[in-house]
Kinemage of the C-alpha trace (Angstrom):
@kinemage 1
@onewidth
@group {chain A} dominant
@subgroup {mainchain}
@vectorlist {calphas} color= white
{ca unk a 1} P 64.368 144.543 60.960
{ca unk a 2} L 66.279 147.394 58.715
{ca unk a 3} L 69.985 148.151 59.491
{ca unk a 4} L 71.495 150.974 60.967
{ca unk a 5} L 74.828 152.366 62.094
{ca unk a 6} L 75.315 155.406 64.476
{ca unk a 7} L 77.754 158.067 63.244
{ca unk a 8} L 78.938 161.304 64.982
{ca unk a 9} L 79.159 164.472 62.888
{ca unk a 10} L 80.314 167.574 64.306
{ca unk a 11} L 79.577 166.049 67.598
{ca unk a 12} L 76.341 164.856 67.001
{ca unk a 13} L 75.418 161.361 66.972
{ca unk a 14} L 73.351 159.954 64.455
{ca unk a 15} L 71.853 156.610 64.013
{ca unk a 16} L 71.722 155.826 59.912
{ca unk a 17} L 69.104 153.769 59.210
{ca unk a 18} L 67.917 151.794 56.093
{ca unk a 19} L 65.654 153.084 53.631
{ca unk a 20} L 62.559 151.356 52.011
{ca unk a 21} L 63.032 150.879 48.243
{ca unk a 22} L 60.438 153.823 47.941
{ca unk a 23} L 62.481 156.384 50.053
{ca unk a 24} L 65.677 155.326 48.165
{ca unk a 25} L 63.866 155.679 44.372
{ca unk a 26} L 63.046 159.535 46.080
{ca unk a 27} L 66.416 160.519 47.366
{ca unk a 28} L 68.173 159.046 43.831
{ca unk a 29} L 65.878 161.642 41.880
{ca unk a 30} L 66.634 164.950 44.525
{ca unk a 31} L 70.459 163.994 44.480
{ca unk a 32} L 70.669 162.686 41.120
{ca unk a 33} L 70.522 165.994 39.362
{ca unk a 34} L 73.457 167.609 41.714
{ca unk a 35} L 75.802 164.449 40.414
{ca unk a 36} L 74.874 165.043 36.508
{ca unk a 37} L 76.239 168.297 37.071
{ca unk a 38} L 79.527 167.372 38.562
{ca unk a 39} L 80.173 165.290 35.806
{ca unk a 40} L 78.668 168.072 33.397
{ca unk a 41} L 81.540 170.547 35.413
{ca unk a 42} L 83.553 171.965 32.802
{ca unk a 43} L 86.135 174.009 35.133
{ca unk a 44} L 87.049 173.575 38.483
{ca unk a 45} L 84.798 176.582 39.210
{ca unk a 46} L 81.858 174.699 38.146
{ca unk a 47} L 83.004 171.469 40.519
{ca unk a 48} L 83.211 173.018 43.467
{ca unk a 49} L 79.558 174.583 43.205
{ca unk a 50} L 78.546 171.313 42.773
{ca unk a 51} L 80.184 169.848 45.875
{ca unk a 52} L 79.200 172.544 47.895
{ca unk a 53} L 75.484 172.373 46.872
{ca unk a 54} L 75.734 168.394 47.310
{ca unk a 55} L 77.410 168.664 50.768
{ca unk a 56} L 75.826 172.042 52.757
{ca unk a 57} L 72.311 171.230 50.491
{ca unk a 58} L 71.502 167.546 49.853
{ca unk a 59} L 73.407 165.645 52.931
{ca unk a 60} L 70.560 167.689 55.058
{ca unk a 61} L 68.159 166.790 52.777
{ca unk a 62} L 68.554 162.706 53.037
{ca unk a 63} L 69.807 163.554 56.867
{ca unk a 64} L 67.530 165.676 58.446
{ca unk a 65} L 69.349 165.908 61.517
{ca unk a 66} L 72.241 167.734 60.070
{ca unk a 67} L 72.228 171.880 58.673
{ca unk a 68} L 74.389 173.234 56.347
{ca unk a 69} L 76.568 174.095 59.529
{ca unk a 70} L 77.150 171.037 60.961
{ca unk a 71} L 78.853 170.001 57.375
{ca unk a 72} L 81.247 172.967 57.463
{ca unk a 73} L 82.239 172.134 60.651
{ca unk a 74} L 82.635 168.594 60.295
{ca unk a 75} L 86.003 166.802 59.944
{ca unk a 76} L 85.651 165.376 55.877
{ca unk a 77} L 86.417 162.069 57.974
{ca unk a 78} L 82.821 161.869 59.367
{ca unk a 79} L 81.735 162.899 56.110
{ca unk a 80} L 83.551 160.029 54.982
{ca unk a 81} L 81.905 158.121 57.960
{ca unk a 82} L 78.406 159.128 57.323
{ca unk a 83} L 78.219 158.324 53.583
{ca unk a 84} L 80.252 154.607 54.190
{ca unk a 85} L 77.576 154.076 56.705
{ca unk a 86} L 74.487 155.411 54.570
{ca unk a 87} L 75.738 152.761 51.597
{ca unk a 88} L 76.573 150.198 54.288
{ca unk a 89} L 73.166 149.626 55.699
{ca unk a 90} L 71.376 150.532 52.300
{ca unk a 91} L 73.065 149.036 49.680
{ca unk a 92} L 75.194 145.836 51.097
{ca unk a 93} L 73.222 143.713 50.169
{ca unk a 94} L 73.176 144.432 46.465
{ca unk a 95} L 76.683 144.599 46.514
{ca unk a 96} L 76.815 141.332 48.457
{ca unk a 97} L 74.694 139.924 45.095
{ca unk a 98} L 76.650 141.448 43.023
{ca unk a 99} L 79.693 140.575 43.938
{ca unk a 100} L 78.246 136.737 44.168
{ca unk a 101} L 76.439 137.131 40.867
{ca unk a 102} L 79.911 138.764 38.426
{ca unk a 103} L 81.688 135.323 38.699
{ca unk a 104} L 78.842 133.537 36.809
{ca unk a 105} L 78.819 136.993 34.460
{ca unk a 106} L 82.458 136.753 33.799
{ca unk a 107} L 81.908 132.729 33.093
{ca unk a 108} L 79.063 133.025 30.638
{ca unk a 109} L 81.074 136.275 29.038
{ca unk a 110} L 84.241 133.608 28.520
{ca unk a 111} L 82.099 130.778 27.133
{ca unk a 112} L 80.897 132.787 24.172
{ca unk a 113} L 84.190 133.838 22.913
């Protein structure tokens, strides 16, 4: 059974739920691009486009639920909210490995000094 969390953004409530691998692989190539060119962002100028396309544009794009309005109105808390709960029930897991998996990385790193 996949996760999910409800979140409320600008008062509407939203229940986040996982993705399948497939639907994850999708979103990571629509978003990705908007991320290269924050770190690409040469003035502050050039930032803030880049936010504002990722927030008003791409948050409606992986949550269809929400418009470009519902983001300006929002309090950057359920922002906050709705992207801790998006990672939560998608990506836990890996970092649940992950975080198991480093102290074995971090061993075998020490023993070939």
């Amino acid at each position: 059974m996949p996760r999910s969390r409800i979140v409320t953004v600008n008062g509407k409530t939203l229940k986040i739920e996982e993705k399948r691998i497939g639907e994850l692989e999708a979103l990571a190539e629509k978003v990705g691009a908007s991320f290269g060119g924050a770190l690409a962002a040469n003035t502050v100028g050039d930032l803030s486009g880049t936010v504002k396309a990722v927030l008003y544009e791409k948050i409606p794009e992986i949550i269809p639920e929400l418009t470009s309005d519902d983001i300006k109105n929002a309090y950057p808390s359920e922002i906050e909210a709705l992207v801790e709960a998006f990672v939560d029930v998608n990506f836990t897991g890996v970092r649940q490995l992950l975080g198991q998996a480093m102290p074995l990385l971090q061993a075998g790193l020490t023993q070939k000094r």
